[in-house]
Backbone bond lengths (Angstrom), bond angles and torsions (degrees), N, CA, C in turn:
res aa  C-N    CA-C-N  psi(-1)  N-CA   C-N-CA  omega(-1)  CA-C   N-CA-C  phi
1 X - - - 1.446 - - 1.533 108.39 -
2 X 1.098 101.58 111.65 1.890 99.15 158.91 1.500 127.04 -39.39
3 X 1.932 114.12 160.53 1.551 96.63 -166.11 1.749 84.17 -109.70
4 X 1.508 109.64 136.32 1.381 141.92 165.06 1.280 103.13 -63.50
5 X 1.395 126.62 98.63 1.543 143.93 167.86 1.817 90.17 -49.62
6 X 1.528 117.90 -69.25 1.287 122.53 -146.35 1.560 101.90 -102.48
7 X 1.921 127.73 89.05 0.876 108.73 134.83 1.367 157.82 -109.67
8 X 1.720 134.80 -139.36 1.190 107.34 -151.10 1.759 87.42 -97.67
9 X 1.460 111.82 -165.82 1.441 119.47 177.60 1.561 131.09 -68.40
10 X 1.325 95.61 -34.54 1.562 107.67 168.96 1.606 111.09 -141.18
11 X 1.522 98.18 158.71 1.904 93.40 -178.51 2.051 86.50 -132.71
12 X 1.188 106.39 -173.00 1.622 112.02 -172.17 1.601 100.70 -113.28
13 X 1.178 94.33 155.67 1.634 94.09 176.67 1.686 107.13 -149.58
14 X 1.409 134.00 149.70 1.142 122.58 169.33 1.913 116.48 -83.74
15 X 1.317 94.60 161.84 1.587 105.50 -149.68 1.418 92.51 -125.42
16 X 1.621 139.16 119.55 1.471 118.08 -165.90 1.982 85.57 -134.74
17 X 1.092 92.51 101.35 1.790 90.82 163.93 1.419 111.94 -100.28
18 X 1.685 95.77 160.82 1.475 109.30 -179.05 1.536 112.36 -100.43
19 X 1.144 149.35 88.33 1.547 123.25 -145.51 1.951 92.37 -121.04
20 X 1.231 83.25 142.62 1.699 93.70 178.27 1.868 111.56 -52.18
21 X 0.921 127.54 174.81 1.097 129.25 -147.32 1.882 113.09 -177.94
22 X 1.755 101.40 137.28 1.757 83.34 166.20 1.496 137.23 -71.83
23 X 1.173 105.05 147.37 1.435 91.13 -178.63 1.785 100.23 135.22
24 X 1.668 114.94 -20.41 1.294 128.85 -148.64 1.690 105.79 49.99
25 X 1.287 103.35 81.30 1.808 106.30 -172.27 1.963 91.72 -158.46
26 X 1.463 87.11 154.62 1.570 94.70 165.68 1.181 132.22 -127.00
27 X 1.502 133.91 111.67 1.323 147.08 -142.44 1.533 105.30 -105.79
28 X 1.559 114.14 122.48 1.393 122.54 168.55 1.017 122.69 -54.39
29 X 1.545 151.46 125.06 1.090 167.07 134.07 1.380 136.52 -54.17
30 X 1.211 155.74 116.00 1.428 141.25 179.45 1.544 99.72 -117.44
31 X 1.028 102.92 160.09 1.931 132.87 159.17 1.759 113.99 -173.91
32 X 0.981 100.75 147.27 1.643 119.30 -179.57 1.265 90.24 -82.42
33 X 1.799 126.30 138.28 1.063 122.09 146.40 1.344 111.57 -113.07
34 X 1.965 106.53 175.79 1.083 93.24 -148.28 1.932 68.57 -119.59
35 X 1.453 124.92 131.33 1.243 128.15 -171.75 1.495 101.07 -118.89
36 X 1.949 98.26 133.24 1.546 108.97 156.96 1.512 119.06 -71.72
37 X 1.384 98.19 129.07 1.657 111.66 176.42 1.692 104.93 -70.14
38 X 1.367 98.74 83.07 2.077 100.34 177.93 2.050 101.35 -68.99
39 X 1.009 79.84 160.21 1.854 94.12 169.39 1.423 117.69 -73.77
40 X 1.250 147.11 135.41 1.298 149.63 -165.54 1.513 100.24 -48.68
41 X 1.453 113.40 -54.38 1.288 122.37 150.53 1.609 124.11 13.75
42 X 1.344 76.87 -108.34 1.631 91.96 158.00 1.442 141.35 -33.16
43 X 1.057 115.41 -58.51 1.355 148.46 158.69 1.256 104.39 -39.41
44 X 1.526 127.67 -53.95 1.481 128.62 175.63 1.344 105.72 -57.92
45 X 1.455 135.02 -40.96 0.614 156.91 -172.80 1.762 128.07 -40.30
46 X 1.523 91.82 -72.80 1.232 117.80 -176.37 1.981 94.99 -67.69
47 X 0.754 109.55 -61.20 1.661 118.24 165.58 1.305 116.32 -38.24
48 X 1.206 118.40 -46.51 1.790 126.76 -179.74 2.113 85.61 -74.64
49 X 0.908 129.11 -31.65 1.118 116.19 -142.06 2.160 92.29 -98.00
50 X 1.680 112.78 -33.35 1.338 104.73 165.84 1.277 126.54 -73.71
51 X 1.718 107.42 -10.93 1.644 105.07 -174.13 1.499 86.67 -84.62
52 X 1.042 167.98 -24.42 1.372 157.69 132.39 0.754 124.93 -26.75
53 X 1.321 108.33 -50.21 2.024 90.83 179.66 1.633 124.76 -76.16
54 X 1.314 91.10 -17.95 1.984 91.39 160.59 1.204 108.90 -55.80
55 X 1.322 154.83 0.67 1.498 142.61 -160.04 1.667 97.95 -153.47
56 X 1.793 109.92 -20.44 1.713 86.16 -176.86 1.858 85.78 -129.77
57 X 1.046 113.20 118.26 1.838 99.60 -169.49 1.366 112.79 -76.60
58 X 1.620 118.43 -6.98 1.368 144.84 -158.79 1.983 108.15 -78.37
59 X 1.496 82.73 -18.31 1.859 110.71 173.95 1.219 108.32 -56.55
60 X 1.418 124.15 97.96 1.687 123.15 173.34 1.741 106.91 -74.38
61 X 1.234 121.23 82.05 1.147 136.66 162.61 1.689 123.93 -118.13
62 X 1.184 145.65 130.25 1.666 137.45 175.14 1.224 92.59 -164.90
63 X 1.666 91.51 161.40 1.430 121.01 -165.14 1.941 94.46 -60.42
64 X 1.270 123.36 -24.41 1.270 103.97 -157.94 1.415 105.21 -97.63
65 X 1.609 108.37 -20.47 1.658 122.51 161.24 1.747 110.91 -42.81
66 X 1.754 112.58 -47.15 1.352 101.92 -148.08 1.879 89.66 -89.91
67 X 1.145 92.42 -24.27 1.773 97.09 -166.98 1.681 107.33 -71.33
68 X 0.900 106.05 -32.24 1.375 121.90 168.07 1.572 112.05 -50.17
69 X 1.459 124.07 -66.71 1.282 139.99 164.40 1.501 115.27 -46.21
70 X 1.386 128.62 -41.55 1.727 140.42 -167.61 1.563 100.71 -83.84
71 X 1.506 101.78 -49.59 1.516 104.35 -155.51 2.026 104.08 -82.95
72 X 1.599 110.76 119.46 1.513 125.05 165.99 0.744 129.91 -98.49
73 X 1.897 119.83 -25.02 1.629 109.52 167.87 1.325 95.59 -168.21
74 X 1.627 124.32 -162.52 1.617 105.26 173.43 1.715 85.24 -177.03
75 X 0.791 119.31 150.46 1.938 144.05 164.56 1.421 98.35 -100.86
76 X 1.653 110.44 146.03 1.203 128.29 143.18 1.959 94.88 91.46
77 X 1.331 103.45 43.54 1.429 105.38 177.21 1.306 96.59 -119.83
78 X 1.020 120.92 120.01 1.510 141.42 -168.82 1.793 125.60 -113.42
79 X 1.402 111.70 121.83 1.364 89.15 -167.76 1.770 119.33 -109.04
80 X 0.770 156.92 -164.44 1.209 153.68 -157.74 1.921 105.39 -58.20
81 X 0.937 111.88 -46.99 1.842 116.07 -173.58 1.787 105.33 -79.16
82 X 1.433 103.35 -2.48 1.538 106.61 178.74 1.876 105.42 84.42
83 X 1.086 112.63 28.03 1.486 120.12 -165.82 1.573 97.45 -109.53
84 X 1.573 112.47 139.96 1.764 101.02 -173.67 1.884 100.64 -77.60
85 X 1.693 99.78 161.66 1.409 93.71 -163.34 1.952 85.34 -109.39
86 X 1.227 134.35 131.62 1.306 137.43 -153.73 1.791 93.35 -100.86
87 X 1.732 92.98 123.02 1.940 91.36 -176.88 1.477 113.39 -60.81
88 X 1.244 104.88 141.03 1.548 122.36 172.26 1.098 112.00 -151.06
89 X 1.502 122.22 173.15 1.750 118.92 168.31 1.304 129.02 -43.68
90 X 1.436 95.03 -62.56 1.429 112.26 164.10 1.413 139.14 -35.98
91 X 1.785 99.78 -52.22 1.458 101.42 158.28 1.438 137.32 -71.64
92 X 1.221 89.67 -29.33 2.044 106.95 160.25 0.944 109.23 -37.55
93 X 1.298 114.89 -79.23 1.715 122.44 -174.83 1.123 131.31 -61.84
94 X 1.443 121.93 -15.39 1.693 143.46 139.95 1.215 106.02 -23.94
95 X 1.910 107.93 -74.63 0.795 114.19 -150.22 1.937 113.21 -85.55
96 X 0.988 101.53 -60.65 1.547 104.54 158.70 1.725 140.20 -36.49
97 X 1.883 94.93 0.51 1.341 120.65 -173.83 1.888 95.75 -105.77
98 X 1.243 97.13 -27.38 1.678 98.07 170.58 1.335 137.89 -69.00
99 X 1.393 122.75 106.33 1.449 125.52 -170.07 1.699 107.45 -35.29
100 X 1.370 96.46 137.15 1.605 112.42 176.19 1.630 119.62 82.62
101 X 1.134 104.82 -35.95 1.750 115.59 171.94 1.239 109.52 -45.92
102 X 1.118 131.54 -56.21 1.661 116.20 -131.43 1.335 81.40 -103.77
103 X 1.780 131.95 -37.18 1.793 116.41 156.15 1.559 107.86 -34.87
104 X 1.207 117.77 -72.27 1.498 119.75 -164.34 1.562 107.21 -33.97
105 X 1.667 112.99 -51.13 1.361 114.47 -153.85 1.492 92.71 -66.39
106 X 1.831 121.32 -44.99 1.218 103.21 -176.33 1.287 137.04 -57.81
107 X 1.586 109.84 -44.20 1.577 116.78 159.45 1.696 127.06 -28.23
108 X 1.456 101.20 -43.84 1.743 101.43 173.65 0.897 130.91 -96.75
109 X 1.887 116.39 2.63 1.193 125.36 128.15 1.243 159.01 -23.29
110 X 1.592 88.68 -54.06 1.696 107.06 -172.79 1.751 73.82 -104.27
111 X 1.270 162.72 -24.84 1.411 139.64 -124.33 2.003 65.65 -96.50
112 X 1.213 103.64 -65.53 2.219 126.18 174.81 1.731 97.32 -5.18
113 X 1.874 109.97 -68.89 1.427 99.30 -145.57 1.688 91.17 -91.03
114 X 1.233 119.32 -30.05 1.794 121.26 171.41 1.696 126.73 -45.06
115 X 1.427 70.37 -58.06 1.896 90.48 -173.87 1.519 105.84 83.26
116 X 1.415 106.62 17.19 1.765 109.59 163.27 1.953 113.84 -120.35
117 X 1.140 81.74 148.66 1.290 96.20 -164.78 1.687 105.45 -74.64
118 X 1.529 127.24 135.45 1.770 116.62 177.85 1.691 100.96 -56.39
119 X 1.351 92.27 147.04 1.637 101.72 157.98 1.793 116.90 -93.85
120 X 1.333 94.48 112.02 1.959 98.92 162.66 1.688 101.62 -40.93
């Protein structure tokens, strides 16, 4: 396949969290997200900007800062009655307010523009 100079703004990616669970157990999760295509730029960026905050903690950077910025829409978000929950602000911040999420979203973020998988 040839390389596409011009694409679109966002592409989808799958999103796999581990979320605590009863039982003291941790239960797999899926949702598609729907990811902004940032500029390498950027991207350097946000990266230049966590290797800093290991050394200055004063660094306003977090997982729910960057996920916030990446994340545009997502399929397969489901809410308690099994009914899809339709993206909005509101639900964003729902959801990105939930322990472990908004790590997850970042992880398949960077796994998206790398093409490497996080290391446990």
């Amino acid at each position: 396949m040839a390389f596409v100079l011009s694409r679109s703004a966002t592409y989808t990616w799958p999103v796999v969290l581990r979320l605590p669970a009863d039982g003291g157990r941790m239960e797999r999760q899926t949702f598609d997200a729907v990811f902004n295509r940032l500029p390498q730029t950027r991207i350097n960026e946000i990266q230049d900007q966590v290797r800093a905050k290991q050394n200055d903690p004063g660094i306003e950077i977090t997982d729910q800062s960057v996920a916030d910025e990446v994340l545009a829409g997502w399929a397969n978000v489901l809410d308690e009655d099994g009914e899809e929950v339709p993206f909005s602000a509101k639900a964003k911040a729902e959801l990105l307010n939930m322990p472990a999420v908004a790590s997850g979203i970042v992880v398949a973020y960077f796994e998206s523009v790398t093409g490497n998988k996080a290391k446990n």
